[in-house]
C-alpha positions in Angstrom: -1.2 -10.5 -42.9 0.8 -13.5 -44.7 2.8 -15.7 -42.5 6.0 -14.7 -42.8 9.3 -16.2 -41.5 12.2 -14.2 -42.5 16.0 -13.9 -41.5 17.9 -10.7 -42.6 22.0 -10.5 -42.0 22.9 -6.8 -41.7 26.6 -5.3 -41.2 28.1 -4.5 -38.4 26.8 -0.9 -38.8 23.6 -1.2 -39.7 23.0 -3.5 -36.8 24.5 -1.4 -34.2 22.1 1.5 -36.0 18.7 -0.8 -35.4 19.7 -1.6 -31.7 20.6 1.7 -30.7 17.0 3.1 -32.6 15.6 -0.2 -30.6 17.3 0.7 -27.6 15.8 4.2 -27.6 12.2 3.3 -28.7 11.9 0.8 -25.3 14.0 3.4 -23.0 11.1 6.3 -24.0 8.1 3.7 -24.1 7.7 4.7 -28.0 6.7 2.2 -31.1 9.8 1.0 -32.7 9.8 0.6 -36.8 11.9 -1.1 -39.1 11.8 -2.5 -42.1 13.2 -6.0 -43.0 13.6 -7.9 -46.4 11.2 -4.4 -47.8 8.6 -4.7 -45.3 7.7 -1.8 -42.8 6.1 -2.9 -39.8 5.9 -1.1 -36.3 6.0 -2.4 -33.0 4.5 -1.8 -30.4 6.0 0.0 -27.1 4.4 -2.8 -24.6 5.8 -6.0 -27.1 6.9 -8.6 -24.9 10.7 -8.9 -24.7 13.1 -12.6 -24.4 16.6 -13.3 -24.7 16.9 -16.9 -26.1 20.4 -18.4 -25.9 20.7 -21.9 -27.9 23.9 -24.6 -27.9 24.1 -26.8 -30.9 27.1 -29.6 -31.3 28.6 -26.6 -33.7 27.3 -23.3 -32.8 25.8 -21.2 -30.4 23.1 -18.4 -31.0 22.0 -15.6 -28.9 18.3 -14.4 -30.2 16.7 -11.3 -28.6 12.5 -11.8 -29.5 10.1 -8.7 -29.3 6.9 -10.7 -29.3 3.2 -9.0 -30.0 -0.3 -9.7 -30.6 -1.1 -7.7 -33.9 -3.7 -4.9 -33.5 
């Protein structure tokens, strides 16, 4: 596939919709799919999982990563 480096901002909602699917999909061991920016991708129940937090001069940022190889 393309490299592809994409940042999506979703409301309130539709966030707390995606983490609670997320949530879910890692609590059962399941695959987890979602699209972002029209792309469908799944993945994968054993994806490595991070928490990044970051401090800037002006802002902080809390990321949570799912990290995989692709199959």
């Amino acid at each position: 596939p393309a490299k592809r480096d994409i940042e999506r901002v979703y409301s309130k909602p539709e966030f707390v919709a995606k983490l609670r699917r997320l949530a879910d999909a890692i609590e059962n061991g399941k695959p987890f799919t979602i699209q972002v920016a029209g792309e469908r991708f799944t993945v994968p129940a054993d994806a490595d999982i991070s928490v990044e937090h970051e401090r800037g001069e002006d802002s902080e940022e809390l990321e949570v990563q799912l990290v995989w190889q692709p199959r």
